[in-house]
Every structure is written in structure tokens, then in C-alpha cells.
Residue frames as qw, qx, qy, qz and C-alpha x, y, z in Angstrom:
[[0.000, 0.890, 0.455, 0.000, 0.00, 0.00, 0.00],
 [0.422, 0.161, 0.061, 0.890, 1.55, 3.44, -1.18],
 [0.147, -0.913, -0.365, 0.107, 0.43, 6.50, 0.27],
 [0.405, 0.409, -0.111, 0.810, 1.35, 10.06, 0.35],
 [0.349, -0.722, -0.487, 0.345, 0.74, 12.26, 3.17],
 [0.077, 0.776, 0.005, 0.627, 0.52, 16.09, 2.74],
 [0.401, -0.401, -0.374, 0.734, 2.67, 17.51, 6.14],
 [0.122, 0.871, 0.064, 0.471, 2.16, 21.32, 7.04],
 [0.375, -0.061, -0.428, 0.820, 4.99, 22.74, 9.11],
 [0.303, -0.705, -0.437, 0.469, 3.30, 25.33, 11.98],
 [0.253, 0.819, 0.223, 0.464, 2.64, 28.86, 9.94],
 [0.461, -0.126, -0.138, 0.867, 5.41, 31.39, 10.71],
 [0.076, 0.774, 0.250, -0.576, 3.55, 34.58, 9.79],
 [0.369, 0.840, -0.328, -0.227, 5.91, 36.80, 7.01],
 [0.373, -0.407, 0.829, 0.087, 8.45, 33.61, 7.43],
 [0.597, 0.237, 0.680, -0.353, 5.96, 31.84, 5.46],
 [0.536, 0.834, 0.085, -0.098, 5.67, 34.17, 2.15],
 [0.727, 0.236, 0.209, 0.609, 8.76, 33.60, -0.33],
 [0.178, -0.401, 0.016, 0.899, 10.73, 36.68, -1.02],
 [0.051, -0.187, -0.565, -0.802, 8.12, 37.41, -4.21],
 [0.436, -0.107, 0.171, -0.877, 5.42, 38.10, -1.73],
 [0.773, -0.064, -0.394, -0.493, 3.43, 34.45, -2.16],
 [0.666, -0.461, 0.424, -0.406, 2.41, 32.12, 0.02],
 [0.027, 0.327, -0.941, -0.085, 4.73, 28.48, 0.06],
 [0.844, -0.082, -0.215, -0.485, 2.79, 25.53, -0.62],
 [0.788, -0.300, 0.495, -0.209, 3.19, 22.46, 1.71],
 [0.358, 0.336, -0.793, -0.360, 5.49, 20.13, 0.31],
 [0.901, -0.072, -0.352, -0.244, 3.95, 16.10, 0.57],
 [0.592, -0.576, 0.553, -0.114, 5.46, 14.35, 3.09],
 [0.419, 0.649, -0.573, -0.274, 7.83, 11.71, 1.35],
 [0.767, -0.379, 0.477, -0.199, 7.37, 8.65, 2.18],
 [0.904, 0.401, 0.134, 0.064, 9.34, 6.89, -1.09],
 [0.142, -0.846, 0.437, 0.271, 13.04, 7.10, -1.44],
 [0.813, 0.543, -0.196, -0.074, 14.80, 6.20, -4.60],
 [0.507, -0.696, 0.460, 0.217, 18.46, 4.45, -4.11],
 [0.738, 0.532, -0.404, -0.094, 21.44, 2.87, -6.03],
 [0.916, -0.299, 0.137, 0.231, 23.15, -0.68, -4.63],
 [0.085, -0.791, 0.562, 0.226, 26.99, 0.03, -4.27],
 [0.298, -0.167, 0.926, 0.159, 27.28, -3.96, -6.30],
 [0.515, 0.122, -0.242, -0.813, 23.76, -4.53, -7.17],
 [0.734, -0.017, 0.543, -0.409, 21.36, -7.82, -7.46],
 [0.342, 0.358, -0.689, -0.528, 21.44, -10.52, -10.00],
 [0.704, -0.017, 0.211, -0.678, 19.16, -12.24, -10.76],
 [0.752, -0.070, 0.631, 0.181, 18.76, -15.92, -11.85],
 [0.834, 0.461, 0.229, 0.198, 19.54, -15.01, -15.54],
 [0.674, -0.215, -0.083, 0.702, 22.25, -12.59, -14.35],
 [0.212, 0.666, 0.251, 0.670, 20.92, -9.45, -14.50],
 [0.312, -0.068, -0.578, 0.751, 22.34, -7.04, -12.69],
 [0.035, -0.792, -0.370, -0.484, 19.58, -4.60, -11.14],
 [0.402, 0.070, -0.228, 0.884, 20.87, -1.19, -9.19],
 [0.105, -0.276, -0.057, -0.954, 18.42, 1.08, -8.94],
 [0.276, -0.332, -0.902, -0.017, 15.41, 0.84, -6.14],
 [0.191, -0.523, -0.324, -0.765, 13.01, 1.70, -3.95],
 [0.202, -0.391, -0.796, 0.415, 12.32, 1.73, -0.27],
 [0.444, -0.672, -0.348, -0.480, 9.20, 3.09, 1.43],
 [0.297, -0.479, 0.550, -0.617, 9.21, 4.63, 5.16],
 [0.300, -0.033, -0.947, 0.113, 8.35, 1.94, 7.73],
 [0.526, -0.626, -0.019, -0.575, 5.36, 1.58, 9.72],
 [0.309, -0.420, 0.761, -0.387, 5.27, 0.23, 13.29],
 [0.935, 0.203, 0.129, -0.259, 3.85, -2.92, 11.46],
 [0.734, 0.489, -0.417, 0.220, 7.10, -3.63, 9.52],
 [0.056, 0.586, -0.724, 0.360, 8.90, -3.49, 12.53],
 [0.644, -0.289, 0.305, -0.639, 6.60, -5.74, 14.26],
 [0.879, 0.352, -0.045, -0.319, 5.78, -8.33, 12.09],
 [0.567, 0.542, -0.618, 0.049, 9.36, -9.47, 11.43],
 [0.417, -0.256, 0.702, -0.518, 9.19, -10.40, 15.75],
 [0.826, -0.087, 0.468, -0.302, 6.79, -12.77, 15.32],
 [0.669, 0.569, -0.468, -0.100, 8.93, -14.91, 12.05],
 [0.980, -0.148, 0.116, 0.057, 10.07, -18.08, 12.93],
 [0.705, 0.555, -0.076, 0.435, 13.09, -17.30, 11.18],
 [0.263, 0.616, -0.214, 0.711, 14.06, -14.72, 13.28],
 [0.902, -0.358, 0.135, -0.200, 12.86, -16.60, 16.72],
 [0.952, -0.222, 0.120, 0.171, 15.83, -18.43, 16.01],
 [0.660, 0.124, 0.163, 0.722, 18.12, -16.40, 14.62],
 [0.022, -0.894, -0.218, 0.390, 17.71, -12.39, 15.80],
 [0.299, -0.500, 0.443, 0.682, 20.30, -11.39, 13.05],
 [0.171, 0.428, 0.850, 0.256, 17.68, -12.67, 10.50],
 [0.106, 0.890, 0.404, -0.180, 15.21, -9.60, 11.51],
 [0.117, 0.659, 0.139, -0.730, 16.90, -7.21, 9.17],
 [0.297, -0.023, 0.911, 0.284, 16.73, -9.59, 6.61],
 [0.087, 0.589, 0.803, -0.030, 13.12, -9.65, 6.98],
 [0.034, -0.686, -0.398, 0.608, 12.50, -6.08, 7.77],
 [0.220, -0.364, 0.519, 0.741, 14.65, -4.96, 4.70],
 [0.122, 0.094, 0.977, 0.147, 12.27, -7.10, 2.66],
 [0.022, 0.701, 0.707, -0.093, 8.89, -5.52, 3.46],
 [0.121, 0.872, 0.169, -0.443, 9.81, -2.12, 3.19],
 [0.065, 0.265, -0.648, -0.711, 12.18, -2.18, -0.63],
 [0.666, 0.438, 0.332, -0.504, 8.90, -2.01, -2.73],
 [0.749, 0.662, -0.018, -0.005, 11.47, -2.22, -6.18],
 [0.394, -0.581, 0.482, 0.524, 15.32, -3.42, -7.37],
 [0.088, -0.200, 0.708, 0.672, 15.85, -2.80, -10.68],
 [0.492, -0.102, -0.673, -0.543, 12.65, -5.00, -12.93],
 [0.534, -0.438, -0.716, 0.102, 11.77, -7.31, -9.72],
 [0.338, -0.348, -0.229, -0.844, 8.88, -6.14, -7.99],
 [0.881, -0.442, -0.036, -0.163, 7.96, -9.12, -5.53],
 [0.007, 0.614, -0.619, 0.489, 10.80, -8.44, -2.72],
 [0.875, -0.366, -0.266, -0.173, 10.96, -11.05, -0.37],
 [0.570, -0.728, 0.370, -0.092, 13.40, -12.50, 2.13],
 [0.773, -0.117, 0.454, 0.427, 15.07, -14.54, -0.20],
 [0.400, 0.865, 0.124, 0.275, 15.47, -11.65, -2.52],
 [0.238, -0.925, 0.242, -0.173, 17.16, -9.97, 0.21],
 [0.891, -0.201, 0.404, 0.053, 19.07, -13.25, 1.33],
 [0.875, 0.291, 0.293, 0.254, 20.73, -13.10, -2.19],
 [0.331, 0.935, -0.017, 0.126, 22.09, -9.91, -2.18],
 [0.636, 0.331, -0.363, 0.594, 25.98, -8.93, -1.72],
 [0.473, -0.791, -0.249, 0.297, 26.34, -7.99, 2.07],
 [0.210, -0.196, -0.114, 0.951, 28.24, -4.66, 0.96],
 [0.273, -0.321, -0.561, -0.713, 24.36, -4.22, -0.95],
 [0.464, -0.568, -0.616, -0.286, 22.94, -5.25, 2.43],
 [0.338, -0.485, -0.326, 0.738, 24.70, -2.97, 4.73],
 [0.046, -0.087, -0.284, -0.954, 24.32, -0.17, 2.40],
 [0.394, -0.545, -0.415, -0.613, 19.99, -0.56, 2.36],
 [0.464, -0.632, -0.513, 0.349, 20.59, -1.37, 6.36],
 [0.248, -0.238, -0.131, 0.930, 22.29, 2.20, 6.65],
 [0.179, -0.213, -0.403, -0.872, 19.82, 3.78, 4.06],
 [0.572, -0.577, -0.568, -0.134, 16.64, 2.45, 6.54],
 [0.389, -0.529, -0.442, 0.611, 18.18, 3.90, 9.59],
 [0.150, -0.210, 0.012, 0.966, 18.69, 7.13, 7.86],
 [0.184, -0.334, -0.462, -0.801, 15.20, 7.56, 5.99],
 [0.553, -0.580, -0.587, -0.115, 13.32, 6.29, 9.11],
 [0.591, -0.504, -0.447, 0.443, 15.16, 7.77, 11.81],
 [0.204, -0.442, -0.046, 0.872, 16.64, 11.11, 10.47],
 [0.514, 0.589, 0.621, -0.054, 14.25, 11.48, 7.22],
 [0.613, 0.736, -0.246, -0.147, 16.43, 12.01, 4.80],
 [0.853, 0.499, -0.126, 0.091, 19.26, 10.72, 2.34],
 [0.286, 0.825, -0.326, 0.362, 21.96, 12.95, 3.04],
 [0.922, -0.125, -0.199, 0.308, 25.67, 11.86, 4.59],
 [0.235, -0.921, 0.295, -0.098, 28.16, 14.20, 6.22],
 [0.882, -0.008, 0.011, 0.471, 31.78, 12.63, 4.70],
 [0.316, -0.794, 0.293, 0.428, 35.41, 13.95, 4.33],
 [0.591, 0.719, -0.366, -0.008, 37.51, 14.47, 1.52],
 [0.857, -0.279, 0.033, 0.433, 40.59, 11.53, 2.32],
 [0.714, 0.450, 0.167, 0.510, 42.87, 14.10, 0.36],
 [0.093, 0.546, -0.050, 0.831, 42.24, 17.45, 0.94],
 [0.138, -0.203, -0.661, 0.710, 40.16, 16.90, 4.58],
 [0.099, -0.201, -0.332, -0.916, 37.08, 18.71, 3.18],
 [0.255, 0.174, 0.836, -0.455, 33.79, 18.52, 4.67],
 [0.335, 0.134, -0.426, -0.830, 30.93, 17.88, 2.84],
 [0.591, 0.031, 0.659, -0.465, 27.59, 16.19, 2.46],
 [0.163, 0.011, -0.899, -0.407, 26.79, 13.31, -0.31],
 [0.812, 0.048, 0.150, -0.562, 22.84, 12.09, -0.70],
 [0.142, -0.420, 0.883, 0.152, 22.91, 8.61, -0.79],
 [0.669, 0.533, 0.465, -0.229, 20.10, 7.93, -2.71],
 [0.176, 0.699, -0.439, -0.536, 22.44, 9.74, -5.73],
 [0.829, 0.455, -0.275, -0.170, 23.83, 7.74, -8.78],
 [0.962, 0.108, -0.214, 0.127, 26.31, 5.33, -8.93],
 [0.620, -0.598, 0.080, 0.502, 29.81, 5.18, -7.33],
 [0.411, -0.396, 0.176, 0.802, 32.28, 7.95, -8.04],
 [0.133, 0.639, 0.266, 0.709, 29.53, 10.08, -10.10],
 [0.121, -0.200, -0.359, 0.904, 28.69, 13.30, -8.62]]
């Protein structure tokens, strides 16, 4: 089930009206965040697919994965599961499951565990890295394009 939700942030007065004198419109609350696997999936005829989709969690996805037999016996299993219920799309394949997830390259499944803490917990994309070279600070969206584009 996909939903959007329309947020309004708490009305500021003149804070409110752009510098051209109109009033901002509410953006939608986002609840869809596009990403790209640092390896990617392949499937059984070896295509690779990169490019995906998770959805915010509810307190159902987090639930649900508790009561899994799978993860009763193995608690390292529940982000397996969890991972699973909220990526809606990787690449063409459309029915995610736990053996979807199960097949991916564990630098592909730390990468969507980091991307879940950060859309659920700080709601958004964005990373706060250094430059190894020059020492630079700066901030990368990791929802972006592939490695080493910009």
C-alpha cells in the first residue's frame, strides 16, 4: 500500500511568504526514497539490477518481522526480513521477499541497512563525509547515482 501524506509545518507569519510576496505551498510528506546498490542484485539469468526503492516503515514492519520463525531463532535474521517488506522495487523485480534480500551482496545489504536507519530515523538521504585528500567537509545524498559520479 503506497500513500502520500501532505505535512504542514506550523505557519510562521511573514516567514511563510517567499521573497516574491506568495504564500509556500506544503510540500507532501515523502514517504518513497529512490536508491542505487553500491554492487547490485542478479538475478537468476544474471541481471544485474541497481536502482530501487524503499518506502518509510510503519510500526507494522517493525513488528511483524518479531513474530517470524526465522528470526525466533536467529535475531540477526530480523533485518533480513525487515529490509524485505519495506524495498517495494530493485531494478525490474517487484515481488521483494526474504530470499530476494538473502541473495544480495552484504556490501548491498549494509548499504539498504544504513539507508533504513537514515530515511526512518533522520528522514532524509543525506551523509556528512570527508575528503581523504584534501580533509574537506561535505555532504553526499545517498540515494544519488552510482559510485564515483557526482
Amino acid at each position: 500500500m503506497r500513500r502520500t501524506v501532505q505535512f504542514q509545518a506550523p505557519e510562521r507569519g511573514a516567514e511563510r511568504e517567499s521573497q516574491q510576496g506568495e504564500a509556500r505551498q506544503p510540500e507532501p510528506l515523502r514517504t518513497e526514497f529512490g536508491f542505487e546498490l553500491p554492487r547490485g542484485y542478479v538475478d537468476e539469468s544474471g541481471t544485474v539490477h541497481r536502482s530501487g526503492v524503499m518506502r518509510l516503515a510503519t510500526a507494522r514492519d517493525e513488528l511483524v518481522p518479531l513474530r517470524d520463525d526465522r528470526v525466533r531463532e536467529n535475531s540477526a535474521y530480523l533485518s533480513v526480513v525487515l529490509i524485505s517488506r519495506v524495498v517495494t522495487r530493485i531494478g525490474t523485480v517487484e515481488d521483494i521477499h526474504p530470499g530476494v534480500i538473502e541473495d544480495l551482496f552484504a556490501s548491498d545489504l549494509a548499504f539498504l541497512q544504513d539507508f533504513y536507519r537514515r530515511i526512518n530515523a533522520e528522514g532524509h538521504t543525506r551523509a556528512a563525509v570527508n575528503c581523504p585528500s584534501c580533509h574537506e567537509e561535505f555532504t553526499v545524498d545517498l540515494a544519488g547515482g552510482r559510485l564515483g559520479e557526482s
